[in-house]
C-alpha positions as CSV (number, residue, x, y, z in Angstrom):
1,X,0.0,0.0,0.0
2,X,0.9,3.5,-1.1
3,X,1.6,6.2,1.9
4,X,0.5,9.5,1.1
5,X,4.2,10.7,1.7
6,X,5.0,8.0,-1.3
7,X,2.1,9.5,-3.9
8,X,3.1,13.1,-3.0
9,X,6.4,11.9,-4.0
10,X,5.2,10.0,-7.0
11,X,2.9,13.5,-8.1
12,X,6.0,15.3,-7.4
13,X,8.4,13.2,-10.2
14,X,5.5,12.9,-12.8
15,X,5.0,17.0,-12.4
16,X,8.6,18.0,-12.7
17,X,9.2,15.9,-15.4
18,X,6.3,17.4,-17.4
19,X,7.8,21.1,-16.5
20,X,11.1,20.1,-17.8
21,X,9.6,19.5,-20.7
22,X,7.5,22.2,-21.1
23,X,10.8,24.3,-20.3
24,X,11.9,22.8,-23.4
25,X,8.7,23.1,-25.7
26,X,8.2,26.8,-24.3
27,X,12.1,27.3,-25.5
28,X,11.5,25.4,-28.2
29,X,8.3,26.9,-29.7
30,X,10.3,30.8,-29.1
31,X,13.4,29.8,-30.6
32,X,12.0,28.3,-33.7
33,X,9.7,30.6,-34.0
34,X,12.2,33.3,-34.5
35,X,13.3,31.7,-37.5
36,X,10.2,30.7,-39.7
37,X,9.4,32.4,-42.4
38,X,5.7,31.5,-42.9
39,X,4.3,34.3,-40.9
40,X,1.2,32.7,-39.9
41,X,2.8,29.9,-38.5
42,X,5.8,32.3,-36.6
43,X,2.8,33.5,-35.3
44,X,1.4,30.6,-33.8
45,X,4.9,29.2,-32.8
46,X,5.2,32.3,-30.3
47,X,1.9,32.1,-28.9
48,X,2.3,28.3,-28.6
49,X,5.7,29.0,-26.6
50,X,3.2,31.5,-24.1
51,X,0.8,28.5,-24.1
52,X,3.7,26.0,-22.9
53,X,4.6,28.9,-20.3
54,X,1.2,29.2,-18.3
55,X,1.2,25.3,-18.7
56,X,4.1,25.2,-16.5
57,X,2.9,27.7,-14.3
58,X,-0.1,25.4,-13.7
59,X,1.9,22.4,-12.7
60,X,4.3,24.7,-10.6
61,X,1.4,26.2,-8.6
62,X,0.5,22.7,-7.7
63,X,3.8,21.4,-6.6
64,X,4.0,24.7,-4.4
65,X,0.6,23.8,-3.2
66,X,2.4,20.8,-2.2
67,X,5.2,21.9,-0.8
68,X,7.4,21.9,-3.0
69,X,9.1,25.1,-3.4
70,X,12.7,24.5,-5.5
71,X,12.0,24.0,-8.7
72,X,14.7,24.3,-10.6
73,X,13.9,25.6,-14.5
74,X,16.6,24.0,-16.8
75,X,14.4,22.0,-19.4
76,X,16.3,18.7,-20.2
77,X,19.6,17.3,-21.9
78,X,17.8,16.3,-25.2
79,X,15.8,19.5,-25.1
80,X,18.7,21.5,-25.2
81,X,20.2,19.1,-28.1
82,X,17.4,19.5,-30.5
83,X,16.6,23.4,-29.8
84,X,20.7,23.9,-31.0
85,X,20.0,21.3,-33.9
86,X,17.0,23.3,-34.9
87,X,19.1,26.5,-34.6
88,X,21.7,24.7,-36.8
89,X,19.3,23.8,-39.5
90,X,18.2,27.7,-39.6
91,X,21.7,28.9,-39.8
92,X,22.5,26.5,-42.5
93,X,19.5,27.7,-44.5
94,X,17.2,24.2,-44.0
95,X,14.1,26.5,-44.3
96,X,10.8,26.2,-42.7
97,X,10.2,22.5,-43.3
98,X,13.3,21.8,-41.2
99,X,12.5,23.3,-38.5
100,X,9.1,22.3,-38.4
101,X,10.7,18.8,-38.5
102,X,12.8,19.4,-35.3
103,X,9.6,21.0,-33.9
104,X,7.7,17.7,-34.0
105,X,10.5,15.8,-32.3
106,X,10.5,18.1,-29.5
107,X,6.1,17.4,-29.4
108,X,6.9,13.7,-29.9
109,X,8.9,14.0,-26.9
110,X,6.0,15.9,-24.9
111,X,3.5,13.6,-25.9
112,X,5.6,10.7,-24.6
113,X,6.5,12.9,-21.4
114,X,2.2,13.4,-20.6
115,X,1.6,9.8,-21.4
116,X,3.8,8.7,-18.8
117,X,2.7,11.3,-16.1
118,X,-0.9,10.1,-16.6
119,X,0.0,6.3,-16.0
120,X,0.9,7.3,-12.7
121,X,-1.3,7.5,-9.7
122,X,-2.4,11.0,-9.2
123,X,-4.8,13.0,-7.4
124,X,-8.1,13.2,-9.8
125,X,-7.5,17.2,-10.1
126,X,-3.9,16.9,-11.2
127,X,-5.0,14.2,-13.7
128,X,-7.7,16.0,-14.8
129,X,-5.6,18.9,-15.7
130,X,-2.9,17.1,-17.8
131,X,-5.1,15.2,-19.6
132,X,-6.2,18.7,-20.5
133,X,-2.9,20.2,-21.3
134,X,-1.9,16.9,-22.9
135,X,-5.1,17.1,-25.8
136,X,-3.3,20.6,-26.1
137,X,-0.3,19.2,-26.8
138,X,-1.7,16.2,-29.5
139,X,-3.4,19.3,-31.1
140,X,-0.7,21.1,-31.2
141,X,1.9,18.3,-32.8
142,X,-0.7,17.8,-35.5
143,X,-0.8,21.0,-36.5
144,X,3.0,21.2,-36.8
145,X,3.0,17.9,-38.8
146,X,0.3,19.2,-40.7
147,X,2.0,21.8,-41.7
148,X,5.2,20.3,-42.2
149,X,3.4,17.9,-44.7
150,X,1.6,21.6,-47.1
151,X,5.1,22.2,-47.0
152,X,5.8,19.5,-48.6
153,X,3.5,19.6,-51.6
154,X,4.4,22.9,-52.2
């Protein structure tokens, strides 16, 4: 049997390990952002970096709620990796299609990261609201992939 000390804990792992990767979407989203051309989809990019952002703050305002109060905001190893790759392709002139292809490896990696946060056992609230945030995010990733794909058949 679960102590309440042990599914704190548990609630505590799943959460940072969503905001680390929502550090790295919210970085993500900004930074590629910055370099697509298509100015409709620059446009969502950025606003989609300010939606990762208030996610996070969400899932931080729980764990304070909780107790927990250090949360350190570094995003993760293979975050970091892709954001440079994706700056990389810009510099070297791999257009918007590249970068929307880096793009939807960094959501591949958030859908993976909500899928495992929800197989956890949480409090019905917290659940509730990333299985929100996560239908967010599998929007989201279609749209990019949908967009990578017009680019495409262009």
């Amino acid at each position: 049997m679960t102590t309440d000390a042990g599914k704190r804990n548990e609630m505590r792992l799943a959460l940072l390990s969503v905001i680390n990767t929502l550090i790295d979407s919210q970085k993500g989203f900004a930074e590629i952002g910055d370099h697509l051309k298509d100015e409709t989809i620059k446009r969502y990019f950025l606003a989609e970096s300010l939606k990762r952002a208030q996610f996070r703050g969400d899932l931080e305002e729980i764990l304070h709620q909780n107790g927990v109060h250090d949360i350190k905001e570094s995003g993760t190893t293979v975050g970091a990796i892709n954001r440079v790759w994706g700056d990389l392709k810009a510099k070297l002139g791999g257009g918007d299609h590249a970068l929307l292809v880096t793009a939807e490896e960094g959501e591949d990696a958030a859908k993976a990261i909500y899928e495992d946060a929800l197989n956890q056992n949480l409090p019905l609230p917290v659940r509730q609201l990333l299985a929100d945030q996560q239908e967010h995010i599998l929007n989201s990733h279609e749209y990019v992939k949908t967009q990578r794909d017009a680019l495409v058949s262009k």
